[in-house]
Structure formats: C-alpha cells, structure tokens
C-alpha positions in Angstrom: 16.0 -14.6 7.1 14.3 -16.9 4.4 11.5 -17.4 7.4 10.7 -13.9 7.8 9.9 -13.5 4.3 7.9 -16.6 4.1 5.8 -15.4 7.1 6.0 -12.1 5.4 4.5 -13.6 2.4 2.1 -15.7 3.8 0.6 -13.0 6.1 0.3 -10.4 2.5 -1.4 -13.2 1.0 -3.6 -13.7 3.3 -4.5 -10.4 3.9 -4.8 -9.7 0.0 -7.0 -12.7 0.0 -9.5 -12.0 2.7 -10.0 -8.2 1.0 -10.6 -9.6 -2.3 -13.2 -12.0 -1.3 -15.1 -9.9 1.3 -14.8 -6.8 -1.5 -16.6 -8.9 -4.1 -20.2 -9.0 -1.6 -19.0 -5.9 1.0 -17.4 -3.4 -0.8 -17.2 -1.4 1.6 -16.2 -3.7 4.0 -13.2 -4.3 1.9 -12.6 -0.9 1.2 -12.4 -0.5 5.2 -10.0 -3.3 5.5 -8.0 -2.1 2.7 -8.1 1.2 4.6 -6.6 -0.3 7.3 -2.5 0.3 7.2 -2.5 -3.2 8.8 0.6 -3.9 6.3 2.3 -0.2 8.0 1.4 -1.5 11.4 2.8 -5.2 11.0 6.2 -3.7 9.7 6.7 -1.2 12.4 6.3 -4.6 14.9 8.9 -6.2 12.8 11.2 -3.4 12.4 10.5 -3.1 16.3 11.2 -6.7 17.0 14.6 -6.7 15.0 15.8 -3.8 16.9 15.3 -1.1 14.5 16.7 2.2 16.3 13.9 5.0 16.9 15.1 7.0 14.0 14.7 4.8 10.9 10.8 4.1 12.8 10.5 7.6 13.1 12.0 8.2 8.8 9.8 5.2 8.0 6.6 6.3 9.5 6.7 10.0 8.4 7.6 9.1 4.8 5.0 6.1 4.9 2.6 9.3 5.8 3.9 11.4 2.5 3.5 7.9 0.0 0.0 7.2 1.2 -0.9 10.2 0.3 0.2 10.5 -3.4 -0.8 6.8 -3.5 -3.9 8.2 -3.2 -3.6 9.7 -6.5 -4.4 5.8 -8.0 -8.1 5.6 -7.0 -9.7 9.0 -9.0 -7.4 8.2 -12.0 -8.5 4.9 -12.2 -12.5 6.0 -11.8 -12.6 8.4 -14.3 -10.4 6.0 -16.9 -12.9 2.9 -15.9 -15.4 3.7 -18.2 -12.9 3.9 -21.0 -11.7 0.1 -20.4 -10.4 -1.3 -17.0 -6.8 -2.5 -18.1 -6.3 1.4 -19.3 -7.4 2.5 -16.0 -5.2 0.1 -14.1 -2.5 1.2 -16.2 -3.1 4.9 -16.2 -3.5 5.0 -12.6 -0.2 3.0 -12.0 1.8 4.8 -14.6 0.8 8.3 -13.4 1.2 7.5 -9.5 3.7 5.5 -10.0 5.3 8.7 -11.6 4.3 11.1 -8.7 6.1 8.9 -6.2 9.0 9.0 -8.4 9.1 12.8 -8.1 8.0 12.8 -4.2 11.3 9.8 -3.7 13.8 12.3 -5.0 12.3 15.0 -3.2 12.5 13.8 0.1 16.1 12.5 -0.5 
C-alpha cells in the first residue's frame, strides 16, 4: 500500500516536473503533454492491475469524461482574470470550477 503511493507520487512528480520545464521554452509542447490524460491512463492500468471489476472502470472513465470537461472551465477564467493579477486568476478560476464540479458531483450521484 505505502509503495503504491510512493510510486504514485514519484510518477505525478515527475510528470508535473517535465511539463513545467518543457512549458517554460515549448509551450505548446507542454500544453500537448498536459493534454495528454497520461494521469487517466496510468490509473486505469492500476485500477486494472489490482483487479478492479469492469464496472467501477467503466463509472470511473465515463465520469473522468464529465470532470474534464467542466475542468475545462479553469483555463478561459483564468485568461480573462490574468490581466487583472495572476494570484486572482488562479484563484478565480479554482474557486469557480472548483464550484462547478461541486454541482456536477451531486448531480451524477
């Protein structure tokens, strides 16, 4: 248990780590990885490899599908706040997506 979230941990960091870098001289490189569900992907493997039964994959992926989208919410908040002050936009942006998947949780349960 304590090992699979270390590798867990390690694996985020590093993937948080490469996109960081590569965004600060490639943004759109890093955008593209970002894009990636790599983190969606890796969980289904482990969820997979523990012997997750086909529903819960099948639960996790289709509501995976609904939260991506009103994650999407985040990025055209925080653009048109940015010019106002970047810790506002951050904030904004989290605060009112946060909120929408707050609404879409209860929804869906």
């Amino acid at each position: 248990m304590i090992l699979d979230i270390i590798i867990k941990s390690v694996v985020g960091g590093i993937i948080i780590g490469v996109v960081s870098t590569l965004a600060q001289k490639h943004p759109t490189a890093g955008a593209f990885i970002m894009g990636i569900p790599i983190v969606s992907f890796i969980t289904l493997v482990i969820m997979q490899y523990s012997g997750v039964d086909f529903q819960t994959l099948k639960t996790f992926s289709y509501q995976t599908v609904y939260f991506v989208l009103v994650s999407l919410l985040f990025f055209p908040i925080f653009v048109w706040i940015y010019p106002i002050g970047f810790w506002l936009a951050i904030f904004s942006g989290a605060i009112l997506t946060g909120s929408a998947m707050i609404v879409l949780a209860k929804l869906i349960s």
